[in-house]
C-alpha positions as CSV (number, residue, x, y, z in Angstrom):
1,X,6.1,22.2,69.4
2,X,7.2,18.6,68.9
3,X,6.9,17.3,72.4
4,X,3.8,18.1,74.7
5,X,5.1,19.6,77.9
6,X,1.9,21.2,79.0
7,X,-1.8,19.8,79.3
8,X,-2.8,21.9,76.9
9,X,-0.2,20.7,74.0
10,X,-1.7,16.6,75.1
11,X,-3.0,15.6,71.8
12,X,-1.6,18.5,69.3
13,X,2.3,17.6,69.4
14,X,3.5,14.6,67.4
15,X,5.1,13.3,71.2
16,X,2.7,13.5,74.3
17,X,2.9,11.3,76.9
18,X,-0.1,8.8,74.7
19,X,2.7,8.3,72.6
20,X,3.9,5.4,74.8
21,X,0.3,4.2,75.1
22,X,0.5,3.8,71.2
23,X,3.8,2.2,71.2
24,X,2.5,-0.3,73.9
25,X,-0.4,-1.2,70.9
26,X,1.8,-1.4,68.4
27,X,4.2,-3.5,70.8
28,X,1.7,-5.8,72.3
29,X,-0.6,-6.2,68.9
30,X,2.8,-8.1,67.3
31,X,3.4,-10.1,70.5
32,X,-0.1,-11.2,70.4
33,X,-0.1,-12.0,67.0
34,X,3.1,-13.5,66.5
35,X,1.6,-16.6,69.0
36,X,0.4,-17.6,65.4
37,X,3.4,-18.9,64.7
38,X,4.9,-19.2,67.5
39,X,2.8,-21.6,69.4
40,X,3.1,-24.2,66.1
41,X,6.8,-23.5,66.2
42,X,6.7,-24.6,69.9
43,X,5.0,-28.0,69.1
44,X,6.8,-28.8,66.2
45,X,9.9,-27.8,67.8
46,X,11.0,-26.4,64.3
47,X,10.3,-22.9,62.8
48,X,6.5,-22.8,61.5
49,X,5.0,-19.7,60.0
50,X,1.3,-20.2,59.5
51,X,1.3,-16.8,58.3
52,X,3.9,-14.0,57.3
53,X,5.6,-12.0,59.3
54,X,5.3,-8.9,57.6
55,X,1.7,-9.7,57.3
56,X,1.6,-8.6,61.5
57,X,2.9,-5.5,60.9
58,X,-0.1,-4.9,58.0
59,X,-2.4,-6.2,60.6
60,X,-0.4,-4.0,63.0
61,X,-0.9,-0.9,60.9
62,X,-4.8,-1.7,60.5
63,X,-5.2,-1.8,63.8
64,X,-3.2,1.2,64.7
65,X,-5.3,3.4,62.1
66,X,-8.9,1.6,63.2
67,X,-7.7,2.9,67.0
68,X,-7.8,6.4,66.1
69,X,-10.6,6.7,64.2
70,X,-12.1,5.0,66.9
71,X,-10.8,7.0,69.6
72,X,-11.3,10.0,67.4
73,X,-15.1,9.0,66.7
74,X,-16.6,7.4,68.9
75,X,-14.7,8.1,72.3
76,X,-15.1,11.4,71.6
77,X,-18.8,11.7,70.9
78,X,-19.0,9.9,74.2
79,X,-17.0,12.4,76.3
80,X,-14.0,9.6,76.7
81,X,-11.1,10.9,74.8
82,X,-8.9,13.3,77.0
83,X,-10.2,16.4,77.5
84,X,-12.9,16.1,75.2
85,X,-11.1,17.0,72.2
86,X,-9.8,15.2,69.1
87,X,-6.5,14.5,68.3
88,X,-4.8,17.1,65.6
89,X,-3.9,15.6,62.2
90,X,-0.4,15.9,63.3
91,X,-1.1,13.9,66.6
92,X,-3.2,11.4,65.1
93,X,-0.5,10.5,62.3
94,X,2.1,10.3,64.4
95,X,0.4,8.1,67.1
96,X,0.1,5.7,63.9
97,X,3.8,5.9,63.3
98,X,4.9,5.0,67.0
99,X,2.4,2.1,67.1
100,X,4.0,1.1,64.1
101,X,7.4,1.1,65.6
102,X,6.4,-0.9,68.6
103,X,5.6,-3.2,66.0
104,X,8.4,-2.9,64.2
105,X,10.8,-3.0,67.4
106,X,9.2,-6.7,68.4
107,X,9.4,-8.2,64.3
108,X,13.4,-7.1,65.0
109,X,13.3,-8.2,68.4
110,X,11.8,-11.7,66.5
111,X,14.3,-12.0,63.6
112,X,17.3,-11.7,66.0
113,X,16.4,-13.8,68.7
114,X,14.0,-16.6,67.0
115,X,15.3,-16.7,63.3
116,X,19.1,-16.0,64.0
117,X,19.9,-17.0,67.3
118,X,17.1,-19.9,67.3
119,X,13.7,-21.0,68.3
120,X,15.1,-21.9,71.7
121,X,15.3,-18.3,72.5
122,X,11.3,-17.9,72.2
123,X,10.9,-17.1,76.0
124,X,12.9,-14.6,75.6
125,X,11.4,-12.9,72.9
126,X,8.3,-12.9,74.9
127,X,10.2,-11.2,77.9
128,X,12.1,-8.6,76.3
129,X,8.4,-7.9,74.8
130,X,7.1,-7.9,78.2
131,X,10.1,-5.6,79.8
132,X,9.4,-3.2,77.1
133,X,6.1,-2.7,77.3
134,X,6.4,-2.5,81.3
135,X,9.0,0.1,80.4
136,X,6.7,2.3,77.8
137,X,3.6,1.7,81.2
138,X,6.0,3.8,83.3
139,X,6.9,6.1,80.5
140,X,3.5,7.2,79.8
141,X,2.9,7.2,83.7
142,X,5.9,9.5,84.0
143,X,4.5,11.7,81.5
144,X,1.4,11.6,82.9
145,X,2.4,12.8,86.2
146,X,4.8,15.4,84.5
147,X,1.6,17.1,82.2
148,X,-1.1,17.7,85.0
């Protein structure tokens, strides 16, 4: 099984419907971070980069492995994580690698609009990153809705 289509399959697949929820992390962990340099680019009114970009998506990683130890730890012992049962191996990896892609998607989203097209396209950035992460909301609502 690759995708969870049952309750039971929630946390064991590589694709449940927490797969948008991790996406959303990895998404919204870049958009936050790239204020960084984006704020100084908007008051110098010329690209700054206090710190690189790649550098997100390492802090993007860390924080995408440090949620599911977390969630695999500690909400568990306290009766938080879904069902009461820890993510498989499988599951766990894989919600790394779509976090990471979130990530990923917004430093592309970034390059084309702030580096090639220009920093006058910032507010855009920033909605396209908000429109997506709307988008993966519903998606893991959906999913949701389909799985109980």
């Amino acid at each position: 099984m690759v995708i969870a289509t049952s309750k039971e399959e929630v946390s064991r697949a590589p694709w449940d419907y927490f797969s948008w929820g991790h996406i959303d992390m990895g998404l919204g962990s870049f958009l936050i971070l790239s204020l960084i340099n984006i704020i100084p680019t908007i008051l110098n009114q010329t690209k700054t980069d206090i710190i690189n970009w790649w550098m997100m998506i390492v802090v993007v990683i860390i924080i995408m492995v440090a949620w599911e130890i977390f969630e695999n730890t500690v909400l568990y012992k306290y009766g938080a994580k879904f069902e009461n049962r820890r993510d498989s191996l499988v599951n766990a990896i894989w919600d790394i690698i779509f976090g990471i892609i979130g990530g990923m998607y917004m430093w592309i989203v970034k390059g084309i609009l702030v580096n090639i097209i220009g920093i006058h396209t910032i507010p855009i950035y920033f909605i396209v990153g908000i429109v997506t992460f709307i988008v993966c909301l519903i998606g893991f609502f959906v999913g949701r809705a389909i799985n109980k």
